[in-house]
ROLO-440953 format. One record per residue (C-alpha): x, y, z; residue in one letter. Coordinates in nm, 3 decimals. Example, Ala and Ser with C-alpha at 12.3 -4.5 7.8 and 13.67 -1.06 7.14 Angstrom:
2
gukol px 1.230 | py -0.450 | pz 0.780 | residu a
gukol px 1.367 | py -0.106 | pz 0.714 | residu s
END
This chain:
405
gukol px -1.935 | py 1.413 | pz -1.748 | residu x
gukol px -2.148 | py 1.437 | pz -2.045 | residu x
gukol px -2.476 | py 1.193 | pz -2.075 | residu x
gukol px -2.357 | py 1.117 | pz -2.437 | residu x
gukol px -2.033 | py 1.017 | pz -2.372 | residu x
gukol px -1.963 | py 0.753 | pz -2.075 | residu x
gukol px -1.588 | py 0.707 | pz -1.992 | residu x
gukol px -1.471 | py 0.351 | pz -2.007 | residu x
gukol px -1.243 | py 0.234 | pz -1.716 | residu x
gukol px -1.044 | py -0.030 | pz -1.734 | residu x
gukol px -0.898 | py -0.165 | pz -1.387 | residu x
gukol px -0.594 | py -0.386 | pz -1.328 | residu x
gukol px -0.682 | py -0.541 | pz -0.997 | residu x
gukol px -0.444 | py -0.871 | pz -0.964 | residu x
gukol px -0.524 | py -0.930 | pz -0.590 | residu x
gukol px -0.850 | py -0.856 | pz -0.435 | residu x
gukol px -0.877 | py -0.494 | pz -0.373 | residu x
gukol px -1.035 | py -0.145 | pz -0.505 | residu x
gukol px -1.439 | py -0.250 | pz -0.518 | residu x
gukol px -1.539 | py 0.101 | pz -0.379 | residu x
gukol px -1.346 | py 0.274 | pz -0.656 | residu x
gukol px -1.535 | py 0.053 | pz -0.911 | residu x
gukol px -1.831 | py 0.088 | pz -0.772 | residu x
gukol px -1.796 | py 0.473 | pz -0.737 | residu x
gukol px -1.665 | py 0.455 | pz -1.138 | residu x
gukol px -2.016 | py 0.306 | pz -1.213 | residu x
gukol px -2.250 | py 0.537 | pz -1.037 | residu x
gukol px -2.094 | py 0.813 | pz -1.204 | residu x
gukol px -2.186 | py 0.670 | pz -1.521 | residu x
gukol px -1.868 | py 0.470 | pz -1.672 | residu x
gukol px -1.855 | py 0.167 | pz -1.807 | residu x
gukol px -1.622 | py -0.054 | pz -1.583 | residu x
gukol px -1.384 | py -0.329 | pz -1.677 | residu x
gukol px -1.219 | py -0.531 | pz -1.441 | residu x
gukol px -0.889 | py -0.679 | pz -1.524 | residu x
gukol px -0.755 | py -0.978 | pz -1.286 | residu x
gukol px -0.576 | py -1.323 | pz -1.292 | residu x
gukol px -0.707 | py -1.651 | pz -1.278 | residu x
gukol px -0.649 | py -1.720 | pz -0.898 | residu x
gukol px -0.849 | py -1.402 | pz -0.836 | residu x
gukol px -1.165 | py -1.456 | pz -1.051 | residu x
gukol px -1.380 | py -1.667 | pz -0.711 | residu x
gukol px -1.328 | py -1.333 | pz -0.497 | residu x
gukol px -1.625 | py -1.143 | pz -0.431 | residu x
gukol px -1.542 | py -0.860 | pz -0.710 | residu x
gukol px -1.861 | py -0.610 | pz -0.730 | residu x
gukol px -1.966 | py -0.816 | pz -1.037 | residu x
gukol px -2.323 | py -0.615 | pz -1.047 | residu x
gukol px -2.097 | py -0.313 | pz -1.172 | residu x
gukol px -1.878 | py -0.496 | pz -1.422 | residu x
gukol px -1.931 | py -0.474 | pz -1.768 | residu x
gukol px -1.668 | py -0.697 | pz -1.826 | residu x
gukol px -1.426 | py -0.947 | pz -1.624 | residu x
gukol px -1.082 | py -1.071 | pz -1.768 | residu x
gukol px -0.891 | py -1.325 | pz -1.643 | residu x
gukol px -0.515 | py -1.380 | pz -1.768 | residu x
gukol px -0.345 | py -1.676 | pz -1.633 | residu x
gukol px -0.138 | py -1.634 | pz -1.322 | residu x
gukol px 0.193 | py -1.591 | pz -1.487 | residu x
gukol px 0.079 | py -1.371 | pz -1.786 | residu x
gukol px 0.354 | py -1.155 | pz -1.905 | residu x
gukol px 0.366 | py -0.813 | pz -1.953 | residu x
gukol px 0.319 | py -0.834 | pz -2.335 | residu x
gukol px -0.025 | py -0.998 | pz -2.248 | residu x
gukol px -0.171 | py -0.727 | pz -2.036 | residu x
gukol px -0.071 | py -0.505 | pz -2.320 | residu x
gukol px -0.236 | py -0.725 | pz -2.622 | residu x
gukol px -0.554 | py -0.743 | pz -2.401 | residu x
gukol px -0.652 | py -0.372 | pz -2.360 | residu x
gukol px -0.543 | py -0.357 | pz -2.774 | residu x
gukol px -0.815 | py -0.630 | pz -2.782 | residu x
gukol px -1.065 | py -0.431 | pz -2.501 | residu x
gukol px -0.987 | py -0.134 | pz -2.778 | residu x
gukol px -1.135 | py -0.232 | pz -3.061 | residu x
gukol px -1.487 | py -0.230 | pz -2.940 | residu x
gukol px -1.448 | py -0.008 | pz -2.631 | residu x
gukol px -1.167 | py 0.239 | pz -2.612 | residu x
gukol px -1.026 | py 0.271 | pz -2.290 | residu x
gukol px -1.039 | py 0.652 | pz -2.134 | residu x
gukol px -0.841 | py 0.562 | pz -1.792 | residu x
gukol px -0.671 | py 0.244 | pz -1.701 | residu x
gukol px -0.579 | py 0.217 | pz -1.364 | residu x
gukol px -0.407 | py 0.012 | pz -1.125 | residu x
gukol px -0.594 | py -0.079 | pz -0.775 | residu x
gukol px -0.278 | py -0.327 | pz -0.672 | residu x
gukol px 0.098 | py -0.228 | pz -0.581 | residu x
gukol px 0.206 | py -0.508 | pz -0.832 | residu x
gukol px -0.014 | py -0.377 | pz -1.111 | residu x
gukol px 0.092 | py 0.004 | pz -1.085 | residu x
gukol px 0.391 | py -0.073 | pz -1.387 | residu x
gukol px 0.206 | py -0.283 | pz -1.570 | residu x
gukol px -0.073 | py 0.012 | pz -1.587 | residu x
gukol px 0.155 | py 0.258 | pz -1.675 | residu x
gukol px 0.312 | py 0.040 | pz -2.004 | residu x
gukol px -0.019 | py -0.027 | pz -2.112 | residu x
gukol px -0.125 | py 0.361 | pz -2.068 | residu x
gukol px 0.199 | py 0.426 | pz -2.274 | residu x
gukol px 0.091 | py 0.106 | pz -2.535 | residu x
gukol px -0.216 | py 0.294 | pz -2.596 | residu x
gukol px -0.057 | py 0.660 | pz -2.593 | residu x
gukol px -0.291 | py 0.774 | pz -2.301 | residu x
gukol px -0.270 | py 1.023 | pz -2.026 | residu x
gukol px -0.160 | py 0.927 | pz -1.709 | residu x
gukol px 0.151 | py 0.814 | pz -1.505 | residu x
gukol px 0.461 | py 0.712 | pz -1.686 | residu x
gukol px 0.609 | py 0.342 | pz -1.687 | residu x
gukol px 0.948 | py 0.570 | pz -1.534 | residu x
gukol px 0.762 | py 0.736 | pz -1.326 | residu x
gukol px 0.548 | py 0.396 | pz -1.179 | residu x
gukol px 0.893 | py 0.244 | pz -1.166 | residu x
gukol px 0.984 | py 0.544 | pz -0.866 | residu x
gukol px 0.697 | py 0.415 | pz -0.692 | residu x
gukol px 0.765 | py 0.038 | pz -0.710 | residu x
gukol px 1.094 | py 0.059 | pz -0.647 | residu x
gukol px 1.232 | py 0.056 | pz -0.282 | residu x
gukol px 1.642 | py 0.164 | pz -0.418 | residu x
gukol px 1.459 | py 0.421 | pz -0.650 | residu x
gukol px 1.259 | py 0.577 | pz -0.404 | residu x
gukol px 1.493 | py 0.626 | pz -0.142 | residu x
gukol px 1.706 | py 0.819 | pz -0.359 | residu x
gukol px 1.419 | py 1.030 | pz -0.442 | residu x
gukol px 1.337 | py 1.084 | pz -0.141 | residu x
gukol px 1.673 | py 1.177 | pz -0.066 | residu x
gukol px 1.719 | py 1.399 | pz -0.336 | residu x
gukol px 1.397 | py 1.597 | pz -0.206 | residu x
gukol px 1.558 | py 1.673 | pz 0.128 | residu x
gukol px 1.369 | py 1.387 | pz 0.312 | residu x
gukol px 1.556 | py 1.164 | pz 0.613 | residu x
gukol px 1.629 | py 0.834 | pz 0.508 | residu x
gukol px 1.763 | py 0.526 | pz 0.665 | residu x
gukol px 2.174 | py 0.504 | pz 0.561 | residu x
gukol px 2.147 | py 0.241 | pz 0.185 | residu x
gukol px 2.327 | py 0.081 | pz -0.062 | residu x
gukol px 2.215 | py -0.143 | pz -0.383 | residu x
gukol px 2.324 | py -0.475 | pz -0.356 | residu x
gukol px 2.514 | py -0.457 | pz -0.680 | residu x
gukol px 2.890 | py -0.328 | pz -0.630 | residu x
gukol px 3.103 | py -0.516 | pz -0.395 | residu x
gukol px 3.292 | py -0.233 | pz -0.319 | residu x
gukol px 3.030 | py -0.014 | pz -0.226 | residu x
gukol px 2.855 | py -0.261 | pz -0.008 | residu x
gukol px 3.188 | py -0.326 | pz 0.161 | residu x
gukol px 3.228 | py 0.038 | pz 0.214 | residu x
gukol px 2.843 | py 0.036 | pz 0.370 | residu x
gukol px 2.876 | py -0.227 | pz 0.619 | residu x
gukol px 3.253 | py -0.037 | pz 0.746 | residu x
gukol px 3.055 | py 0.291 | pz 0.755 | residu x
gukol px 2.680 | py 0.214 | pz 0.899 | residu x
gukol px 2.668 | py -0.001 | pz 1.187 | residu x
gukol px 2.460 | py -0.298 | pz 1.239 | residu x
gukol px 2.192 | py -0.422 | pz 1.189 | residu x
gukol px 2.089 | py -0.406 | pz 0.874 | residu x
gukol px 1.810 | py -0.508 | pz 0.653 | residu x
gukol px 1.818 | py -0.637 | pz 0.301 | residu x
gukol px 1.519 | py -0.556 | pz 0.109 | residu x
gukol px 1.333 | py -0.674 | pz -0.226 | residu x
gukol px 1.349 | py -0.328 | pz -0.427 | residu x
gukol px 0.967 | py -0.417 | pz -0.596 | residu x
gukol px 0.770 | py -0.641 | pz -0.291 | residu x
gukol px 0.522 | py -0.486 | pz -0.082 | residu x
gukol px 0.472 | py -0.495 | pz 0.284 | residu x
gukol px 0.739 | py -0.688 | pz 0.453 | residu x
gukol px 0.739 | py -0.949 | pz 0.222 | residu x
gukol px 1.065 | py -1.129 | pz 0.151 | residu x
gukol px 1.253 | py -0.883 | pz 0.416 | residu x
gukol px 1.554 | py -0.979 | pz 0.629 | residu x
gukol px 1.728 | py -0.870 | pz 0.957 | residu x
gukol px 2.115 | py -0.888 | pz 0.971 | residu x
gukol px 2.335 | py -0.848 | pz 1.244 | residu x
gukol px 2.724 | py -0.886 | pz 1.103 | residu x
gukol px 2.894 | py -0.846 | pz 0.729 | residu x
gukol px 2.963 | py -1.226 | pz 0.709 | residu x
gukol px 2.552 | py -1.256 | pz 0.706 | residu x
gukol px 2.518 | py -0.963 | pz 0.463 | residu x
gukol px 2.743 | py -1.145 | pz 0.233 | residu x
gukol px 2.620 | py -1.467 | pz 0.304 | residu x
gukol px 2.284 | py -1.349 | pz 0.199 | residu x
gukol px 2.408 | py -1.172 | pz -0.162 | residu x
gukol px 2.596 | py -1.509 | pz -0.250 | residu x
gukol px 2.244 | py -1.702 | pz -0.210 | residu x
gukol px 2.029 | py -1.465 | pz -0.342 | residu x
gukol px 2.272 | py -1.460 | pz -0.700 | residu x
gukol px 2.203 | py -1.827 | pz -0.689 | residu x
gukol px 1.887 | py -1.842 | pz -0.751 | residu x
gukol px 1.736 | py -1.931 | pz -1.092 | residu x
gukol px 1.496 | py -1.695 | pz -1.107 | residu x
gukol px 1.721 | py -1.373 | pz -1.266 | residu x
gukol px 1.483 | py -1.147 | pz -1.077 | residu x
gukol px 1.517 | py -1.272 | pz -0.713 | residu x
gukol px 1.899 | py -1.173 | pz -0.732 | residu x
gukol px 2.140 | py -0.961 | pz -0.515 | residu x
gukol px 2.086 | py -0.651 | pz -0.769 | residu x
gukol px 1.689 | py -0.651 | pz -0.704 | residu x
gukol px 1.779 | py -0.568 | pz -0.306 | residu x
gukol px 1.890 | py -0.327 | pz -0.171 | residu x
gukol px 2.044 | py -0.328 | pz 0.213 | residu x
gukol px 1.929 | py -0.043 | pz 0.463 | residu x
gukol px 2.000 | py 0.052 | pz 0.794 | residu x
gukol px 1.774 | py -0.103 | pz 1.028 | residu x
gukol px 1.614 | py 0.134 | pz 1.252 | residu x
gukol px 1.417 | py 0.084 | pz 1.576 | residu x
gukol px 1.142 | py 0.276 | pz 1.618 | residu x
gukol px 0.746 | py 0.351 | pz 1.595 | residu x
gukol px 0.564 | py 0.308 | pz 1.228 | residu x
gukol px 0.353 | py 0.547 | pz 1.100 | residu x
gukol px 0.138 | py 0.554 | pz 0.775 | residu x
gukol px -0.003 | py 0.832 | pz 0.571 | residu x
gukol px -0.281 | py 0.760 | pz 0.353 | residu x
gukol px -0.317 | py 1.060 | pz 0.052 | residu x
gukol px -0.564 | py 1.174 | pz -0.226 | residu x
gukol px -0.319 | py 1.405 | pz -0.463 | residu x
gukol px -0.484 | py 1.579 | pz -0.757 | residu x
gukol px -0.261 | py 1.854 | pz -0.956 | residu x
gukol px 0.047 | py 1.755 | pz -0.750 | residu x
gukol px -0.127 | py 1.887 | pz -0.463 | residu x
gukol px -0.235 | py 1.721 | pz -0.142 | residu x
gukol px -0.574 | py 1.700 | pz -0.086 | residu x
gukol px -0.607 | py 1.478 | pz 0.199 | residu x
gukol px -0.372 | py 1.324 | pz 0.414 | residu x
gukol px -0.477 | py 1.035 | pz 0.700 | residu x
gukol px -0.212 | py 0.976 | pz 0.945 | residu x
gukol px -0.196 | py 0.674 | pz 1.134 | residu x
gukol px 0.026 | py 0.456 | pz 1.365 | residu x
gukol px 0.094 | py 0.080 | pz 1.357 | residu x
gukol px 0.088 | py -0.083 | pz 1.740 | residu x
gukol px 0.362 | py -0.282 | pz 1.592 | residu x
gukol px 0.614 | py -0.262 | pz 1.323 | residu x
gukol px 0.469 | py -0.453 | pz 1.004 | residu x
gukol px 0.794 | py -0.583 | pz 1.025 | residu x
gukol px 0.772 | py -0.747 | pz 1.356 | residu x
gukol px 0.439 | py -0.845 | pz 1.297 | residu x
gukol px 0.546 | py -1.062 | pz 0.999 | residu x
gukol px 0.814 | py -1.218 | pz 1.152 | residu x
gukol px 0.670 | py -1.260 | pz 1.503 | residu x
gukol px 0.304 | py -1.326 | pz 1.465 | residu x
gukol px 0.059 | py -1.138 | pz 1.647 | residu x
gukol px -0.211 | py -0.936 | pz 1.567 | residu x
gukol px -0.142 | py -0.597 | pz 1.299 | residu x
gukol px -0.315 | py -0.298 | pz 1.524 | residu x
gukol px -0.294 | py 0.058 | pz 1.372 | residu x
gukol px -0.481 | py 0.366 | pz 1.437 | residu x
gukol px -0.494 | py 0.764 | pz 1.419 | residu x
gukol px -0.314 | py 0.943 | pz 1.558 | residu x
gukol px -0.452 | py 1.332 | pz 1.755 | residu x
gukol px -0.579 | py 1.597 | pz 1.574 | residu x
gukol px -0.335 | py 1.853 | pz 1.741 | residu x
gukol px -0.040 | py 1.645 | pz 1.762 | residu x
gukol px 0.317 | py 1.798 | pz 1.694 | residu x
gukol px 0.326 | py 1.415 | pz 1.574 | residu x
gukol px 0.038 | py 1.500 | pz 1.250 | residu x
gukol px 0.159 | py 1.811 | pz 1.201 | residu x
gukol px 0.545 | py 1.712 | pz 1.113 | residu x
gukol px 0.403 | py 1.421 | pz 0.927 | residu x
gukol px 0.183 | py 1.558 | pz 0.718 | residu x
gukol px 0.490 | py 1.829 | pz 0.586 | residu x
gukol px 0.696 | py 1.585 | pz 0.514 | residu x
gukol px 0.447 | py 1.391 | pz 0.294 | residu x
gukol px 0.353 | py 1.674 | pz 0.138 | residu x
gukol px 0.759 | py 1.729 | pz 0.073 | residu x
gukol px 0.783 | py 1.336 | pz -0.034 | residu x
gukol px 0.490 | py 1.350 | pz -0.272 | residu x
gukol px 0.644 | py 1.703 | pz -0.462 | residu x
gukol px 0.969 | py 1.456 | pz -0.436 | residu x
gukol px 0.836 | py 1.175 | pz -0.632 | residu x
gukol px 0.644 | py 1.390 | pz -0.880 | residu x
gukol px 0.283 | py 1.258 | pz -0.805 | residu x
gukol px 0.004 | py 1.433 | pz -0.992 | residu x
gukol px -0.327 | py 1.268 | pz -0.935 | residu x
gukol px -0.416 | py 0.991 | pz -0.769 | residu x
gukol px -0.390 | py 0.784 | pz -0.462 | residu x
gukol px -0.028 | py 0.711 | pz -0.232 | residu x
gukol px 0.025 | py 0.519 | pz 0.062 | residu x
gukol px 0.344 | py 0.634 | pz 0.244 | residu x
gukol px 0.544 | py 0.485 | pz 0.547 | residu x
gukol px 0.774 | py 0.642 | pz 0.833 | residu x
gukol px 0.928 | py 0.577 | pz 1.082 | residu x
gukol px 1.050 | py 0.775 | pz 1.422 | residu x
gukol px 1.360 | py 0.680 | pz 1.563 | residu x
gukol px 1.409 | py 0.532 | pz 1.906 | residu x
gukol px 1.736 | py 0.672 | pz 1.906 | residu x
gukol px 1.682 | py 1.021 | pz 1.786 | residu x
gukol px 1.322 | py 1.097 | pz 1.776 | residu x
gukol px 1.358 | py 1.217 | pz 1.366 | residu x
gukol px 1.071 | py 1.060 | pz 1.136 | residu x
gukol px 1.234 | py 0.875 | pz 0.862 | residu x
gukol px 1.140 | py 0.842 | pz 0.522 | residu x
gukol px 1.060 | py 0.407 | pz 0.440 | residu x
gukol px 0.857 | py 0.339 | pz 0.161 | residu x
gukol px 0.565 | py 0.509 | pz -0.066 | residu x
gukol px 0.362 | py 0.319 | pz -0.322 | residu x
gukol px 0.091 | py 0.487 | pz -0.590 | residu x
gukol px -0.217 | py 0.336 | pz -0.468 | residu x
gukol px -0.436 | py 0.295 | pz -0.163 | residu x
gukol px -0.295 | py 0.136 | pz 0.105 | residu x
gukol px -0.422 | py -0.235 | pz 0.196 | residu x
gukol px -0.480 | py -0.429 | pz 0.538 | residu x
gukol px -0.838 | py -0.235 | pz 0.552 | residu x
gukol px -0.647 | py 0.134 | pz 0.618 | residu x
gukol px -0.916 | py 0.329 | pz 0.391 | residu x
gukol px -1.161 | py 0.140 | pz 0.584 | residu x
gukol px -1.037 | py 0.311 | pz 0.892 | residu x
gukol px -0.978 | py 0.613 | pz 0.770 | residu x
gukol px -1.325 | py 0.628 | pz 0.638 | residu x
gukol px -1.438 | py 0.562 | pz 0.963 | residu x
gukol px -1.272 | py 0.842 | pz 1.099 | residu x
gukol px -1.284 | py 1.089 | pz 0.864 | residu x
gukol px -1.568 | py 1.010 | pz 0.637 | residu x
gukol px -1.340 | py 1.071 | pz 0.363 | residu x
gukol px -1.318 | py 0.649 | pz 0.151 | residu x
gukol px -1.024 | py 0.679 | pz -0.071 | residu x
gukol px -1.078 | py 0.451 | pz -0.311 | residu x
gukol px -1.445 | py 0.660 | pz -0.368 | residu x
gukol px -1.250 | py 1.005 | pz -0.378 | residu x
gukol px -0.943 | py 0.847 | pz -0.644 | residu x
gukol px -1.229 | py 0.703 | pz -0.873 | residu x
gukol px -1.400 | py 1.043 | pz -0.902 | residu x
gukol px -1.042 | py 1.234 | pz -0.946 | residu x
gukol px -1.029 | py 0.986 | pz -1.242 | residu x
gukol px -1.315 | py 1.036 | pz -1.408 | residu x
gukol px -1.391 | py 1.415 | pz -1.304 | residu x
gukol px -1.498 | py 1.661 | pz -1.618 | residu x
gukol px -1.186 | py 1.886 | pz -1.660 | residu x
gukol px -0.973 | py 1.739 | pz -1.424 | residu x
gukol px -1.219 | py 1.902 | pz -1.138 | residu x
gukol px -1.054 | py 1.942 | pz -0.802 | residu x
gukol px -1.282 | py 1.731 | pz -0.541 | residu x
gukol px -1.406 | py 1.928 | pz -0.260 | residu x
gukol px -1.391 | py 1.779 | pz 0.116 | residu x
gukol px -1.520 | py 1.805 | pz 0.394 | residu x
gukol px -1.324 | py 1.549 | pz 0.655 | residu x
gukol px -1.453 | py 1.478 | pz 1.036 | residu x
gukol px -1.230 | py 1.444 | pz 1.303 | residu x
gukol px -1.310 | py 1.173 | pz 1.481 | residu x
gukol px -1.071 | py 0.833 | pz 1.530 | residu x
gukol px -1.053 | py 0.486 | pz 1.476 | residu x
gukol px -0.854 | py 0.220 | pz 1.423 | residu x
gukol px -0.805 | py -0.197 | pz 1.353 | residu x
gukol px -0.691 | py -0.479 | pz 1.512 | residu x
gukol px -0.673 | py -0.768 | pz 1.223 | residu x
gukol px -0.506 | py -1.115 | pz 1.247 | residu x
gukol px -0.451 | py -1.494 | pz 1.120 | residu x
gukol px -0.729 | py -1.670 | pz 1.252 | residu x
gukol px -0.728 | py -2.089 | pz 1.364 | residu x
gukol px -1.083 | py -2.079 | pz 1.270 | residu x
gukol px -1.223 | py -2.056 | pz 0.867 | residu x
gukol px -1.493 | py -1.835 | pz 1.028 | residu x
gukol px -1.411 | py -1.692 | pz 1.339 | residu x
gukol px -1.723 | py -1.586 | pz 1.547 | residu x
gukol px -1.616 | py -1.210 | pz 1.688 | residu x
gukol px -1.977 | py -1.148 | pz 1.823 | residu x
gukol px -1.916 | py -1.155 | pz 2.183 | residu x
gukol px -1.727 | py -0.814 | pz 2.079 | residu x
gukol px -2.010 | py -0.596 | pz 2.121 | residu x
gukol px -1.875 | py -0.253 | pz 2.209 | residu x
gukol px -2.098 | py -0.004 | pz 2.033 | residu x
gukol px -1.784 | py 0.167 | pz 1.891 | residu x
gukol px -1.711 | py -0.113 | pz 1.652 | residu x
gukol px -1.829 | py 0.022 | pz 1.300 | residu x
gukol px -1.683 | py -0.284 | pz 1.121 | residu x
gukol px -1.625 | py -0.659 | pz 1.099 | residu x
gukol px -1.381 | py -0.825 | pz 0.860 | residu x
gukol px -1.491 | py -1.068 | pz 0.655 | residu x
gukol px -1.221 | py -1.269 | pz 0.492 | residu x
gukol px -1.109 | py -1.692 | pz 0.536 | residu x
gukol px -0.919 | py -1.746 | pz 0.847 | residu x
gukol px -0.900 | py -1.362 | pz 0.912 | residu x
gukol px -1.009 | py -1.176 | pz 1.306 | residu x
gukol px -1.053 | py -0.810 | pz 1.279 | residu x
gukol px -1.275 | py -0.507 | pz 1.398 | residu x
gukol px -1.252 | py -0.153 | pz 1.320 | residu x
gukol px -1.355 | py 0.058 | pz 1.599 | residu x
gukol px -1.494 | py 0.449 | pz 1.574 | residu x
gukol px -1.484 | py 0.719 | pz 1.867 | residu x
gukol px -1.461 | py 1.086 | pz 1.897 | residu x
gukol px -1.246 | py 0.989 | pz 2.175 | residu x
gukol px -0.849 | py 0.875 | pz 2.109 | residu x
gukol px -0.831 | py 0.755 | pz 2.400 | residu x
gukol px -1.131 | py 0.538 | pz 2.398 | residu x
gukol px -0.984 | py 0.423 | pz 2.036 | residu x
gukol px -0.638 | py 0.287 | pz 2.242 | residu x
gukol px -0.855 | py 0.134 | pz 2.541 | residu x
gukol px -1.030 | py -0.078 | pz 2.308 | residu x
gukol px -0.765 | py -0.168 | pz 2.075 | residu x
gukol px -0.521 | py -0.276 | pz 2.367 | residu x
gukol px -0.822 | py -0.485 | pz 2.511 | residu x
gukol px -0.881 | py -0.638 | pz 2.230 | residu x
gukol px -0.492 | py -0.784 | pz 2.128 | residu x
gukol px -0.504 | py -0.939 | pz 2.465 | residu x
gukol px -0.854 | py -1.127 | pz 2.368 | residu x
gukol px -0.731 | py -1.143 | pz 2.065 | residu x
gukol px -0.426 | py -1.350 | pz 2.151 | residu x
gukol px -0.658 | py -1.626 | pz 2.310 | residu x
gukol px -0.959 | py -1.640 | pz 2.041 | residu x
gukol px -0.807 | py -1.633 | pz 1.773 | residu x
gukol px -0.448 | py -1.564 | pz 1.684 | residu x
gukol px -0.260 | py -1.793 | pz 1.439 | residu x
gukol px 0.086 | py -1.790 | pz 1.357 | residu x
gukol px 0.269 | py -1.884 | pz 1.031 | residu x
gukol px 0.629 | py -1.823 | pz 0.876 | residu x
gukol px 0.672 | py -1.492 | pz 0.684 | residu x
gukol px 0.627 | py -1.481 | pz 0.334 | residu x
gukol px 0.918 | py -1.545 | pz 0.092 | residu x
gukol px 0.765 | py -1.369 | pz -0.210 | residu x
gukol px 0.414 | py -1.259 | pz -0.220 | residu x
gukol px 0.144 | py -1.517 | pz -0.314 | residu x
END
């Protein structure tokens, strides 16, 4: 980048998340402004980076995000905005297109937020994807539920994690569930922003990418102990971890998210992607993929085990001369996390002292370690050790979310 000219960032960041790519945006010489909402502004944001901090109120509309970076332009024209925060990655992309700069399209962010959308895309590339329908047409949702057997789960098409997700085990509860949901007031909480899926038991796996050119530069692939799923339902503590080197596990993973990401049309950036392998017939199917890094500390693990930190690696992508391919170098070495609810503001995890524990959450009412070894096995021991401690020291339990907060 040239001395004379320092790119100006602007970053949509509406929940806490993304201070490594900031950071990484600064020391490379950019001037960094931080976009977030009014509930956000007392997190610990890298504020010695910041040249500026924005706070919209909590139910800003689009149309407000878009008259801010007009306002950010008149004295400092943005030269990237980008979104650190699934529920920012549309409103990035309309204020890209507001400003007529490079970058992913609002259609093409609406692929990646969209759970109906990217299914079919998926789909459409060749990918194996749990059996769905929209729930729009009543006689296409009737012909579903005759054709795919139970159960069934009825998703929000734009919420993250497992947020807002339900099980169903017969048609009456499937239409049960459509008649409430097109009751609600709020227009976008209805039956035609769902769409219903074939449930499918079975082991979760994640895949954490850097893309530049449409090509995959990196690809982490890890394994939840639990489904997220079951996790947010059932309590308990969210485990995950990589997953061997030479596994026939990686090495069909890693082609199909190469296959999903030429699918969705990703050029440059960041993706989070999530599979799942059958219980019944062993086949890794295609769940979800969002345009970002993924959250729940997964860069911090794969960082530990590869040396590779996403959110550092995406930030210099973005503000590379020329569009410069990144070079790296990754280890091969594991880790992995055990997180959870805590009863305790603070808990105390000290009297977990293994030397292979690299790092130490630090959030309210949150337990969790991330643990390093050249060893996978070693990674497993401790994990497995530590979900039974865990269960006594500090595991809380509340309902699963509705709708994110």
């Amino acid at each position: 980048m040239s001395e004379s000219r320092q790119l100006n960032i602007v970053c949509f960041a509406t929940f806490f998340k993304g201070a490594d790519f900031m950071r990484e945006c600064k020391a490379l010489g950019c001037n960094v402004t931080l976009v977030t909402k009014e509930k956000m502004l007392h997190e610990d944001w890298p504020r010695d980076v910041l040249d500026e901090v924005f706070a919209l109120p909590n139910d800003a509309p689009v149309e407000l995000f878009l008259d801010l970076v007009a306002h950010i332009g008149k004295t400092r024209k943005p030269d990237r905005i980008v979104a650190l925060e699934e529920f920012d990655v549309v409103v990035a992309a309309l204020a890209r297109e507001h400003l007529c700069m490079p970058g992913m399209s609002n259609s093409s962010a609406k692929t990646f937020r969209d759970k109906y959308a990217m299914a079919a895309r998926a789909r459409n590339g060749g990918l194996t994807v749990p059996d769905f329908v929209p729930a729009i047409n009543n006689d296409e949702v009737a012909e579903y539920l005759d054709r795919v057997p139970p159960p069934w789960v009825m998703k929000p098409r734009s919420d993250v994690s497992a947020i807002g997700i339900r099980k169903l085990e017969t048609a009456d509860q499937v239409w049960a569930t459509i008649e409430e949901l097109n009751n609600r007031e709020a227009l976008r909480e209805r039956a035609s922003y769902h769409v219903l899926a074939r449930f499918i038991p079975g082991e979760v796996f994640h895949v954490g990418s850097l893309v530049h050119d449409g090509r995959v530069l990196f690809a982490g692939v890890n394994k939840y102990g639990r489904p997220p799923l079951q996790v947010a339902h059932g309590g308990g503590a969210y485990i995950s971890q990589t997953i061997p080197y030479d596994s026939a596990d990686r090495k069909k993973l890693t082609e199909i998210n190469r296959r999903l990401i030429k699918a969705m049309g990703m050029e440059t950036g960041a993706t989070h992607a999530e599979f799942i392998r059958s219980d019944a017939d062993g086949d890794f199917y295609f769940l979800e993929i969002a345009a970002r890094v993924g959250g729940a500390y997964i860069a911090d693990v794969l960082d530990a085990a590869s040396g590779v930190n996403l959110w550092r690696e995406w930030a210099r992508m973005e503000v590379a001369e020329l569009n410069a391919k990144p070079k790296l170098k990754p280890r091969k070495e594991h880790a992995g996390i055990i997180l959870s609810l805590a009863r305790q503001e603070s808990p105390d995890t000290s009297a977990y002292d293994d030397p292979e524990i690299v790092y130490r959450a630090k959030k309210k009412h949150h337990a969790g370690l991330i643990v390093r070894s050249k060893s996978h096995a070693r990674v497993t021991e401790l994990l497995n050790n530590y979900s039974e401690r865990f269960q006594n020291d500090f595991i809380a339990v509340l309902p699963p979310l509705e709708r994110p907060e």
